[in-house]
Short mmCIF file of the C-alpha atoms (twelve columns), coordinates in Angstrom:
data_MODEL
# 
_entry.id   MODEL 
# 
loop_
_atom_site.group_PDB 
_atom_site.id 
_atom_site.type_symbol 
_atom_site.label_atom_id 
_atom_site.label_alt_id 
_atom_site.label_comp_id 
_atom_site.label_asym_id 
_atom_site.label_seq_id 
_atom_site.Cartn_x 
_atom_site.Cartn_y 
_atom_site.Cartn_z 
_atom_site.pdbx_PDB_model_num 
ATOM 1   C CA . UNK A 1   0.000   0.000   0.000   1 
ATOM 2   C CA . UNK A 2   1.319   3.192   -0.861  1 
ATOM 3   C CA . UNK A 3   2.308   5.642   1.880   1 
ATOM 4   C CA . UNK A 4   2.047   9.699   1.630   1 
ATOM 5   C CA . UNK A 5   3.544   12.905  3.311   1 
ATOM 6   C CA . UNK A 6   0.570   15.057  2.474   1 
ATOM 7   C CA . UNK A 7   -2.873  15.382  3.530   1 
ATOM 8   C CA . UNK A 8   -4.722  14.598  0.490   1 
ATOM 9   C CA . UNK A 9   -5.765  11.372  0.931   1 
ATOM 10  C CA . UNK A 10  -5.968  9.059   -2.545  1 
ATOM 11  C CA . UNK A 11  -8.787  7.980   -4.750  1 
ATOM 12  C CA . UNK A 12  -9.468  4.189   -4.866  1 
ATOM 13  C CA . UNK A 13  -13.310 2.716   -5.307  1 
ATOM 14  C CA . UNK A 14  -14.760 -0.107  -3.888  1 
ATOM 15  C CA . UNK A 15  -15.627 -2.695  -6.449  1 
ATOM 16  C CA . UNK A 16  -18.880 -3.610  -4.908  1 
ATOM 17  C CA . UNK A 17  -20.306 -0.138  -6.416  1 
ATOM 18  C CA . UNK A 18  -20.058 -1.517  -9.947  1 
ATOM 19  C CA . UNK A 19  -21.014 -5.284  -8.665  1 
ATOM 20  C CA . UNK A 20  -23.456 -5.762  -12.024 1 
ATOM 21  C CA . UNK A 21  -21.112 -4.681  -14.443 1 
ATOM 22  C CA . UNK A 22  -18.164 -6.721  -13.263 1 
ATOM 23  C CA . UNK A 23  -20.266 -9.814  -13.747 1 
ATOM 24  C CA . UNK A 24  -21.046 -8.758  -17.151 1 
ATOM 25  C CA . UNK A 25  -17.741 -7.397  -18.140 1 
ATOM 26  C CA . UNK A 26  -15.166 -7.577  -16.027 1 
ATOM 27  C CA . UNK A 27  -12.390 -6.134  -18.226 1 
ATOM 28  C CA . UNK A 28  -14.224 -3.245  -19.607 1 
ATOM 29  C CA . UNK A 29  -15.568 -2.081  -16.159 1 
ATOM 30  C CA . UNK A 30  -12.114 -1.862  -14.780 1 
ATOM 31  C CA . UNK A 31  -11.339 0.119   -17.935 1 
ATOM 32  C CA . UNK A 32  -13.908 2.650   -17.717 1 
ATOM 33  C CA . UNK A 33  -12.817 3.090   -13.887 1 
ATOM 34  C CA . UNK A 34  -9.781  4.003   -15.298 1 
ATOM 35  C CA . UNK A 35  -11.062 5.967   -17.670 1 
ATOM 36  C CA . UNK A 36  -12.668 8.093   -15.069 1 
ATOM 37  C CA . UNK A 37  -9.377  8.833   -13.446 1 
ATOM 38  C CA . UNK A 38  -9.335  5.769   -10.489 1 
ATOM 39  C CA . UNK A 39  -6.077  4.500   -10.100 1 
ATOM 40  C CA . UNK A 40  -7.009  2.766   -7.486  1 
ATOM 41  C CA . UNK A 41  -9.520  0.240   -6.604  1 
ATOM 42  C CA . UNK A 42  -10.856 -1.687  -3.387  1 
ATOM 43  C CA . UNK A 43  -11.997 -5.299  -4.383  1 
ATOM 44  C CA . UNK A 44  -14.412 -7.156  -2.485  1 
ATOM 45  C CA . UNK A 45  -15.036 -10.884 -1.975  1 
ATOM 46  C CA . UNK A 46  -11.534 -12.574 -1.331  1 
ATOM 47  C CA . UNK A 47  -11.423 -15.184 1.651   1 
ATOM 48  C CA . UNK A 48  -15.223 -16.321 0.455   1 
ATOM 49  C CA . UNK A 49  -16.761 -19.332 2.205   1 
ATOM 50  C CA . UNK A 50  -18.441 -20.438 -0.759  1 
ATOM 51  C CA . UNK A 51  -15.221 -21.310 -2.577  1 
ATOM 52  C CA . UNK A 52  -12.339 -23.478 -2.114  1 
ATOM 53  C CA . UNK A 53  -8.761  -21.997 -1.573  1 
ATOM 54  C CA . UNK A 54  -7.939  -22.912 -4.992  1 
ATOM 55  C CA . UNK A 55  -11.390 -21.293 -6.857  1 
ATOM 56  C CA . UNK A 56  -10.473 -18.347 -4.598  1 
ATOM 57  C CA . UNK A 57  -6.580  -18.089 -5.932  1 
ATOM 58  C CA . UNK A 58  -7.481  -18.498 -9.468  1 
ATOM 59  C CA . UNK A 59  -10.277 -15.789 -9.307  1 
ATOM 60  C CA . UNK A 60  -7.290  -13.802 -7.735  1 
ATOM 61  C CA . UNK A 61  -5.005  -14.111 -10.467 1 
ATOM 62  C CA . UNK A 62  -7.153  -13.256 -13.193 1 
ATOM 63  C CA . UNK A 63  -8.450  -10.032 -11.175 1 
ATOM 64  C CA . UNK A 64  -5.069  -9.485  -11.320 1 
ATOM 65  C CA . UNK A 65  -5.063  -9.711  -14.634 1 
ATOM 66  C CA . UNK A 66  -7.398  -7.155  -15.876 1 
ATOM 67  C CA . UNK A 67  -5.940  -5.039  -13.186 1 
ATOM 68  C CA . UNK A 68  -2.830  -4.867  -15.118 1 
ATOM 69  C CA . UNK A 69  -4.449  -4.509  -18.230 1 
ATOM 70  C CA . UNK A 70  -6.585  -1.456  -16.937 1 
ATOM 71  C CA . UNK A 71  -3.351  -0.005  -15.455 1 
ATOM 72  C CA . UNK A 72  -4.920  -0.226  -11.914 1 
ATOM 73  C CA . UNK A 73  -3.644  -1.478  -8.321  1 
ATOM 74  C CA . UNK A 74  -4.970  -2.173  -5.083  1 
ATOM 75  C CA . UNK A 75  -5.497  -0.208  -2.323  1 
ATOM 76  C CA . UNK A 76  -6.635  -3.089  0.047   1 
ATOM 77  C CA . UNK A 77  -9.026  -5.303  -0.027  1 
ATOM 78  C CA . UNK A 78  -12.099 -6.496  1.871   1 
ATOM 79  C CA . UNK A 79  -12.534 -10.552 2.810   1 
ATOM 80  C CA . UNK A 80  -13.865 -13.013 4.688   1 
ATOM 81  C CA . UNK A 81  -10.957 -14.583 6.905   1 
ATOM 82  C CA . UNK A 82  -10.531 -18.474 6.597   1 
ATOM 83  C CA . UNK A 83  -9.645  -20.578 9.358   1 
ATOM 84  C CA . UNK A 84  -6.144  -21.055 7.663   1 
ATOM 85  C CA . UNK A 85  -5.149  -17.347 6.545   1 
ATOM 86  C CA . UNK A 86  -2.407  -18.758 4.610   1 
ATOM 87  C CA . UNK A 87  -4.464  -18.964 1.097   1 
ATOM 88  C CA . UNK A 88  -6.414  -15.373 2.143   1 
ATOM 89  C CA . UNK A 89  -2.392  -14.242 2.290   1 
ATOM 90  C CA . UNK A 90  -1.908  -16.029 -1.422  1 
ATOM 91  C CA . UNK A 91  -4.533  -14.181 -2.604  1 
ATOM 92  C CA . UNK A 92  -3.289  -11.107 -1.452  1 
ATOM 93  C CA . UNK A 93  -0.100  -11.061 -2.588  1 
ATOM 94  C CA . UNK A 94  -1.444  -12.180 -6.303  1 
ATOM 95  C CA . UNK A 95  -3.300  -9.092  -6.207  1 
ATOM 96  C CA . UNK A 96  -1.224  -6.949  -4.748  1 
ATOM 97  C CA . UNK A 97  -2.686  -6.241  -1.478  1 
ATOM 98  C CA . UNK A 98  -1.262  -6.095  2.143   1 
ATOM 99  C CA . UNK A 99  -4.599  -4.167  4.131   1 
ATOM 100 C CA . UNK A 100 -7.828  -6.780  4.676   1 
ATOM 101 C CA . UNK A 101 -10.697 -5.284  5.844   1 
ATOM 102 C CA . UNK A 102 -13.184 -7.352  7.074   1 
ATOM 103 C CA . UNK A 103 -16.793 -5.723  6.278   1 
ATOM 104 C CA . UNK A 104 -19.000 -7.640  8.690   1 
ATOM 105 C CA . UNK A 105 -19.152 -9.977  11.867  1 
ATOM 106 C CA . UNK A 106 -20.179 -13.135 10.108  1 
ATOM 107 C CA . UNK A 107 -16.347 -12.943 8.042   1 
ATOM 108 C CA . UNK A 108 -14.932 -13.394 11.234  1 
ATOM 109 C CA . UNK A 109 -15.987 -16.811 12.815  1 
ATOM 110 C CA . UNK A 110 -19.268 -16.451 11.945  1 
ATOM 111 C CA . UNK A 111 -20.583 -14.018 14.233  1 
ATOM 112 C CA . UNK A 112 -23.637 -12.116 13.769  1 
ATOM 113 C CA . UNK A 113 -25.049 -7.840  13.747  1 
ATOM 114 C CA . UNK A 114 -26.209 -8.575  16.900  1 
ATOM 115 C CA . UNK A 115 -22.477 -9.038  18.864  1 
ATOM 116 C CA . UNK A 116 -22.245 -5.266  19.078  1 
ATOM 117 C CA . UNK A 117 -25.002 -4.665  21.746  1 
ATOM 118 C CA . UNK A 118 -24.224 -8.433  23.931  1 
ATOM 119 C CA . UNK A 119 -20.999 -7.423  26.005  1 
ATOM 120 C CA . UNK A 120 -19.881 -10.835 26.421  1 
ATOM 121 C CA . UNK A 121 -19.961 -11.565 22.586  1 
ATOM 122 C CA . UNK A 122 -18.631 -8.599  21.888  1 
ATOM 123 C CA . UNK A 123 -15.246 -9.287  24.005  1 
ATOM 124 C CA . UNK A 124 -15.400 -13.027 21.979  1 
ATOM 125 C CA . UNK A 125 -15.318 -11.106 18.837  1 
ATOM 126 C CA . UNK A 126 -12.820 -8.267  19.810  1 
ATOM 127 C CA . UNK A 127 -10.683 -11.925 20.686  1 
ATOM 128 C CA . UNK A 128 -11.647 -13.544 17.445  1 
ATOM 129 C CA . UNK A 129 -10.490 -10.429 15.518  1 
ATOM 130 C CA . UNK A 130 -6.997  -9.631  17.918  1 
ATOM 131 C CA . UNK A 131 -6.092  -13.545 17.047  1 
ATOM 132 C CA . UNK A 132 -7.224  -12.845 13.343  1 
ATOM 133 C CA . UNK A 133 -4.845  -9.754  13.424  1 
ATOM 134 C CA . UNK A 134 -1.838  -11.983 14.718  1 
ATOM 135 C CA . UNK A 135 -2.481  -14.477 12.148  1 
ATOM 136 C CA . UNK A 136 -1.954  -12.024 9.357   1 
ATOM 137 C CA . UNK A 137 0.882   -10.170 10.373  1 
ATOM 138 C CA . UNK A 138 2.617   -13.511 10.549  1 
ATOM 139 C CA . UNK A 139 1.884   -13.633 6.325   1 
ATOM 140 C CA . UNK A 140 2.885   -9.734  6.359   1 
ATOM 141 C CA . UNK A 141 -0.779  -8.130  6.211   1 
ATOM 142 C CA . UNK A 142 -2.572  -5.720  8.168   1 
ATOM 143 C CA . UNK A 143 -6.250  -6.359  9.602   1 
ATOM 144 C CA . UNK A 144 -8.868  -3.821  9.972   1 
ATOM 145 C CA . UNK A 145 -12.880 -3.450  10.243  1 
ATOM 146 C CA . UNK A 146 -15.430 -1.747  8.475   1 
ATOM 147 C CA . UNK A 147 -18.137 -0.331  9.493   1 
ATOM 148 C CA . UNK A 148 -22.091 -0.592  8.806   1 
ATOM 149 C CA . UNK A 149 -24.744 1.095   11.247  1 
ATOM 150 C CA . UNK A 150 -25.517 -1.821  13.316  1 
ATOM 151 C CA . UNK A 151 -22.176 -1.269  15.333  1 
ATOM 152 C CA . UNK A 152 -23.678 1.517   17.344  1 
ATOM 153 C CA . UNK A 153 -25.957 -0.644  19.299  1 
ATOM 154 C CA . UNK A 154 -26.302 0.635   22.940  1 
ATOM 155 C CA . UNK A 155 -24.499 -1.605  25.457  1 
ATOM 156 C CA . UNK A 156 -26.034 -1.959  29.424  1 
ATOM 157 C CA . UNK A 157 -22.949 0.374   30.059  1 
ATOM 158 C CA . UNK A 158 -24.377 3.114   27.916  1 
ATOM 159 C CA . UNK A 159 -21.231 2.783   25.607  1 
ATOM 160 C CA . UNK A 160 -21.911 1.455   21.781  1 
ATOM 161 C CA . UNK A 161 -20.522 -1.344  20.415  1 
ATOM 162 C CA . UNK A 162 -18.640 0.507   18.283  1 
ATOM 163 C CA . UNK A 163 -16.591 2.495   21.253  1 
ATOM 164 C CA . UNK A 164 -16.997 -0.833  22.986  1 
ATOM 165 C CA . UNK A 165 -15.158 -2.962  20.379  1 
ATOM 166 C CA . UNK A 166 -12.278 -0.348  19.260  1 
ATOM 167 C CA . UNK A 167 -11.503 -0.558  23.341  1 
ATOM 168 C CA . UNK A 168 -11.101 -3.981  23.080  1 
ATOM 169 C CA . UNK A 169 -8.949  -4.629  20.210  1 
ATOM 170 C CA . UNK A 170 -5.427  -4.369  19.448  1 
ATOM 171 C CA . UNK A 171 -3.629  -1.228  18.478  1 
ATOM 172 C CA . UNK A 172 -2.670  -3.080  15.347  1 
ATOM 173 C CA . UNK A 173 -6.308  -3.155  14.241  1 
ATOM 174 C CA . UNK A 174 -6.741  -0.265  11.370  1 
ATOM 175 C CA . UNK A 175 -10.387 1.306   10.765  1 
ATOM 176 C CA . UNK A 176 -12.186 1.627   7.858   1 
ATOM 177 C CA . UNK A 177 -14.943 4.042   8.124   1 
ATOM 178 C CA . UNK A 178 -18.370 4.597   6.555   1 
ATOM 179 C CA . UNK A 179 -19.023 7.839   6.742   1 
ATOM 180 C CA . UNK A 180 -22.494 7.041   5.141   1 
ATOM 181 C CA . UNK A 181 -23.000 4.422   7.662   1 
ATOM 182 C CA . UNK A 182 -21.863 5.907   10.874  1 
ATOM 183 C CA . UNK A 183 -24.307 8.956   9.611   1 
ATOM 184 C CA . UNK A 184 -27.041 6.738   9.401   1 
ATOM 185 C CA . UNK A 185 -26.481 4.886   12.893  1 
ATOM 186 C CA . UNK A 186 -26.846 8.464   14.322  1 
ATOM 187 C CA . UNK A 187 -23.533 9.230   14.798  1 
ATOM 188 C CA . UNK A 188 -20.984 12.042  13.595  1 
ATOM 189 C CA . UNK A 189 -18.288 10.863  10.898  1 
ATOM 190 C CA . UNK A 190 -15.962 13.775  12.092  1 
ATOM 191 C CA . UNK A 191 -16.137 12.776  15.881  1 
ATOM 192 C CA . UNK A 192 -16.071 9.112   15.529  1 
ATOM 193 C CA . UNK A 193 -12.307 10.005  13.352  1 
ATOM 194 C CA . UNK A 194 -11.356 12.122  15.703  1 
ATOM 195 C CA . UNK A 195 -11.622 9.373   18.168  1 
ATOM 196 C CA . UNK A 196 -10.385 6.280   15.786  1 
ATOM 197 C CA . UNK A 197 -6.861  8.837   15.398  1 
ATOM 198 C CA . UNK A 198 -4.153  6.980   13.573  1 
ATOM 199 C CA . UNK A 199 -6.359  3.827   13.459  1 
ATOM 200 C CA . UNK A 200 -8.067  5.407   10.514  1 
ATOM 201 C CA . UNK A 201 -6.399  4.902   7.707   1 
ATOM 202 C CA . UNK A 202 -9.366  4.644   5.013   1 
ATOM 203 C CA . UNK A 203 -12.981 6.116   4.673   1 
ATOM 204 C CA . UNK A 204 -15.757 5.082   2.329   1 
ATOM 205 C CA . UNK A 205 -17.359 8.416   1.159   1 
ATOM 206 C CA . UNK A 206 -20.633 8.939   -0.154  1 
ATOM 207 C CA . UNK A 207 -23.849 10.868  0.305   1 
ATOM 208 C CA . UNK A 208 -27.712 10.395  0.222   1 
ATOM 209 C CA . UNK A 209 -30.564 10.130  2.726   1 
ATOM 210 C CA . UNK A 210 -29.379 8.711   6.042   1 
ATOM 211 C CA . UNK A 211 -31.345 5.768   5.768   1 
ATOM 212 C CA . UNK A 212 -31.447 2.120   5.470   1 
ATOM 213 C CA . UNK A 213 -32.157 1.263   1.997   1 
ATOM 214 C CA . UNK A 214 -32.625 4.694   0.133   1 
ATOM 215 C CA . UNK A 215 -30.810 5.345   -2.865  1 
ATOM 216 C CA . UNK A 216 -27.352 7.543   -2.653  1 
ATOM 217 C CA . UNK A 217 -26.666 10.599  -4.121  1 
ATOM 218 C CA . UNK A 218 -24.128 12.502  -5.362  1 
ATOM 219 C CA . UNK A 219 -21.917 13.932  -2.536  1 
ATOM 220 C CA . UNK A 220 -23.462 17.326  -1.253  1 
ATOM 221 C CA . UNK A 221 -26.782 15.995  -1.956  1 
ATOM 222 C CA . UNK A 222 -27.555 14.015  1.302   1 
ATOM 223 C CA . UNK A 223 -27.892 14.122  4.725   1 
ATOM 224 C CA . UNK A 224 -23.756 13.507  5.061   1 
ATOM 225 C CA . UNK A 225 -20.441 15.847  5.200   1 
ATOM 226 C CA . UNK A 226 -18.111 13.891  3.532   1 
ATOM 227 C CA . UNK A 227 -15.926 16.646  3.107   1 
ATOM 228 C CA . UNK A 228 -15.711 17.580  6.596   1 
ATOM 229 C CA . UNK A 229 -15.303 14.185  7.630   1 
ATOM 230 C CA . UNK A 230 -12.770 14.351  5.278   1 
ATOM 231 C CA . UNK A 231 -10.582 17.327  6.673   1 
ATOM 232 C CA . UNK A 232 -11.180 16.320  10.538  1 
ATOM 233 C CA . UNK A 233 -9.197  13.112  9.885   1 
ATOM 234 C CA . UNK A 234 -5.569  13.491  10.699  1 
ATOM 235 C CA . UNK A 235 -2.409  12.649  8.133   1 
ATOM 236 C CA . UNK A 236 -2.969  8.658   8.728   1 
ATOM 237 C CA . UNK A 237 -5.874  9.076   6.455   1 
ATOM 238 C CA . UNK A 238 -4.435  7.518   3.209   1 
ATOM 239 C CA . UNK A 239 -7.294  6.303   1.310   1 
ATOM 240 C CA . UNK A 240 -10.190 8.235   0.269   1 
ATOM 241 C CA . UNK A 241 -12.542 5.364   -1.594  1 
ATOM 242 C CA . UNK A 242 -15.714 6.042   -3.403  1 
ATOM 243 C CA . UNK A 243 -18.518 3.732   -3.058  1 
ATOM 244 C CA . UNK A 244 -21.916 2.967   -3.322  1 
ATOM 245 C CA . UNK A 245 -24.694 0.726   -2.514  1 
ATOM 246 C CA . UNK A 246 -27.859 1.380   -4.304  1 
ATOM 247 C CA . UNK A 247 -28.286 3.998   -6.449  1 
ATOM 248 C CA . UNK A 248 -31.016 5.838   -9.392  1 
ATOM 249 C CA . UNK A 249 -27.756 6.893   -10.850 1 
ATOM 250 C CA . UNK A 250 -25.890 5.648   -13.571 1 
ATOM 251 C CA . UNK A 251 -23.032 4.109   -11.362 1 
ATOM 252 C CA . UNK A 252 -19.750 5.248   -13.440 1 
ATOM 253 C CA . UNK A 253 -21.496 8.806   -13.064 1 
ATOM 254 C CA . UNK A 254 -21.475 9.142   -9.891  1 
ATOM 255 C CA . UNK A 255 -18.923 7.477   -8.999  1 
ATOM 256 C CA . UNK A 256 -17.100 9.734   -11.690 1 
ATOM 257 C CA . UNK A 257 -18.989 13.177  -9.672  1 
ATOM 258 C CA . UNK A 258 -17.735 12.170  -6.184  1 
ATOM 259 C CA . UNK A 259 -14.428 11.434  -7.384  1 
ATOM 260 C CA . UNK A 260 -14.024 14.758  -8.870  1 
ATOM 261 C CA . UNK A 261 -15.703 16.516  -6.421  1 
ATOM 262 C CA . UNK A 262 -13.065 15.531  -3.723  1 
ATOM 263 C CA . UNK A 263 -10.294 16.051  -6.293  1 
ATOM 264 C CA . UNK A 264 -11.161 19.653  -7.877  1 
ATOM 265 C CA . UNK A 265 -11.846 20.619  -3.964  1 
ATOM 266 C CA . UNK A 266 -8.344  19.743  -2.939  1 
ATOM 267 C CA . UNK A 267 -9.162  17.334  -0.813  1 
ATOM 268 C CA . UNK A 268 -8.284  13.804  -2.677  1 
ATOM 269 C CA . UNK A 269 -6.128  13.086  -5.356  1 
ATOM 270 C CA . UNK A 270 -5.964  10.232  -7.858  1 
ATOM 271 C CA . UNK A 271 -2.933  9.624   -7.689  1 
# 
């Protein structure tokens, strides 16, 4: 993963936003990310349950491939983590990755949404991701979490899950956050990076109504401040990655509008 002096974090995008056209087309999707000025990207899907260790390397190498041929790299990736990280680490390397973040519970030893307001499963996943974490940086990768809403779930203590868990784990453990996500749990992007500190070394930024399953819009549109989220981050914050879930909007366009938004504001840069 590349490292910077500056405070303008990079562009990457999170493959998941352009899920569809991947299926169809893998080769020209990656293109016209290119095209748009990524030169970055954050696959998804690595580590999958469903597939064997050897389905899961060749789908590696031939990301790989089109990677190359779109003149793209990786800025980390999320995964599920298998019981025996050593072919998660295989795929890693054949892609070029050395970050995993892992994007829900149920990736880590199955655990479920609900851990983050049951303080006794909570500690047994903070465990299940600190041993994770060790397991990793034995293969040379780093392990970190992202973020939904659920994880602000009020614990007995008054605390959420999400202060709750970040208390609990090892320094090592990097954050990913949602700014989209914490904003629709009821939380404040700007405070909850102010708190993560050097932890916090990528955001997912995007915009649209603060709640569950309404289409996003383009940055500046919604009910988030990306951009301020943005600048209250300290210098840790490397990556700056576009995403989105559901959408009215073509995909590449807004994808291609957030992107340049952060760029032409002097916030992000490609590359």
């Amino acid at each position: 993963m590349d490292r910077q002096d500056d405070r303008h974090g990079l562009l990457s995008v999170q493959l998941y936003s352009v899920r569809d056209a991947l299926a169809e087309d893998r080769d020209r999707t990656l293109a016209r990310l290119a095209e748009i000025g990524f030169r970055y990207v954050e696959p998804y899907g690595l580590g999958s349950a469903d597939k064997s260790a050897e389905e899961r390397l060749v789908a590696a190498k031939s990301l790989r491939r089109g990677l190359d041929a779109a003149g793209l790299r990786v800025s980390a990736t999320h995964a599920g983590l298998p019981d025996e990280v050593g072919s998660l680490a295989e795929e890693c390397a054949e892609i070029g990755a050395d970050t995993v973040f892992v994007p829900h519970p149920r990736m880590v030893g199955g655990f479920g949404e609900d851990v983050f307001g049951d303080p006794g499963r909570l500690t047994a996943f903070a465990d299940a991701v600190n041993a994770a974490g060790e397991a990793l940086a034995g293969a040379g990768l780093r392990l970190g979490y992202h973020n939904h809403d659920f994880e602000w779930a009020k614990l007995p203590d008054g605390r959420s899950g999400y202060d709750a868990f970040w208390a609990s784990v090892d320094d090592a453990i990097l954050a990913e956050l949602d700014v989209y996500w914490a904003t629709v749990a009821g939380a404040d992007p700007t405070e909850v990076l102010t708190r993560l500190g050097a932890r916090a070394v990528s955001v997912h930024l995007k915009d649209g109504p603060a709640r569950r399953g309404e289409p996003q819009t383009p940055i500046g549109t919604g009910d988030v401040d990306a951009p301020a989220a943005v600048r209250a981050a300290g210098p840790g914050l490397v990556w700056h990655v576009a995403e989105i879930d559901i959408t009215d909007h073509d995909p590449f366009d807004l994808l291609a509008a957030n992107a340049g938004l952060l760029a032409e504001s002097g916030l992000s840069r490609w590359a």
